[in-house]
N, C-alpha and C positions, 0 to 999 in steps of 0.2 A: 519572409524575405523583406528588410527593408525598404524603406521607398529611395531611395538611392542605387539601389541593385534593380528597381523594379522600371526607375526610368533610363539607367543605363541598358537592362534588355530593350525599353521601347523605342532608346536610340537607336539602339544595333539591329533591331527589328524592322527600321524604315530601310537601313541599306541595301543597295542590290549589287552586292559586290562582296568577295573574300570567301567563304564557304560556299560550297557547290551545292549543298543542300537547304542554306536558307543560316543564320545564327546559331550558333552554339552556347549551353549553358552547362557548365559541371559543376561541383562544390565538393569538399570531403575533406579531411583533416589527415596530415601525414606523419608519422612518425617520427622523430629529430635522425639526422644524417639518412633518410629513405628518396626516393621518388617515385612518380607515378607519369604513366605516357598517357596519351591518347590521340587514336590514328585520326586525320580530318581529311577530305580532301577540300583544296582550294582551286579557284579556277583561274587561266591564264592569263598573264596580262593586266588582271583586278588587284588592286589594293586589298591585300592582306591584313589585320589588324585582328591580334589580339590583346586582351588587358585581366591582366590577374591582380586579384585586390587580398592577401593578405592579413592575418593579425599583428595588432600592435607591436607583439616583440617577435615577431615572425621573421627568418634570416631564407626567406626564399627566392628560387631563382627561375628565369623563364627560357629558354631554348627550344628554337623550329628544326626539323631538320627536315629537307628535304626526299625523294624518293631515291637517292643513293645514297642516301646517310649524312649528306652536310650539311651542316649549322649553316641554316641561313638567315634568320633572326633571333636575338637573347634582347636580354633586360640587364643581365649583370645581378647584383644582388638585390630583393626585393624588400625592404621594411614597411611597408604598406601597401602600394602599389607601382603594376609597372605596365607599361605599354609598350609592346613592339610590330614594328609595321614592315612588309619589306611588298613584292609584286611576282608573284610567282610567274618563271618560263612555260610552263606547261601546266593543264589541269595534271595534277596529281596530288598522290596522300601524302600528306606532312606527317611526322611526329613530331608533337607537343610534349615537353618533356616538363615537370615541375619540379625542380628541386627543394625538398628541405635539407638547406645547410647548416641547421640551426642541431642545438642536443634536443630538444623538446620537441611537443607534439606542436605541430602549427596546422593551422585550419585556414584554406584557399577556397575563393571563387573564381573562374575560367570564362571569359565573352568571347565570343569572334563575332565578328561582322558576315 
């Protein structure tokens, strides 16, 4: 891991706020036009914040949806990194959704606060 990944965990490690279990870390590489979820829950009321950091020619995308299924924060298209924040109404599980929108294999890192 480099030390840019290692001091953005030990940012998102000081927070007490946004995942309900303490920060989140994932990483894996997706397929070109695939994607991958992952359930979270976040807690009410707290700033939210996630940030996916991407490869160079990476064409990925970021998308929350809330526990009835709505988009309640994206990124839009991702070529290296992207951050989205919004303040969830309720403790509930989000899905996190990554898109590659790209033809190729693209390789992502996943933070929450």
């Amino acid at each position: 891991v480099s030390t840019y990944i290692k001091d953005i965990q030990k940012e998102l490690g000081q927070a007490e706020r946004g995942a309900a279990d303490g920060h989140k870390y994932q990483s894996g590489k997706l397929p070109g036009n695939s994607f991958v979820e992952y359930r979270i829950d976040f807690l009410a009321k707290e700033l939210a914040e996630i940030l996916v950091i991407g490869g160079l020619r990476s064409n990925l995308e970021l998308t929350v949806f809330d526990g009835n299924n709505n988009a309640v924060a994206g990124t839009g298209d991702i070529s290296l990194s992207g951050l989205c924040s919004w303040t969830p109404f309720s403790n509930e599980t989000h899905t996190v959704r990554i898109s590659n929108n790209g033809s190729k294999k693209a390789s992502f890192h996943l933070f929450t606060n």
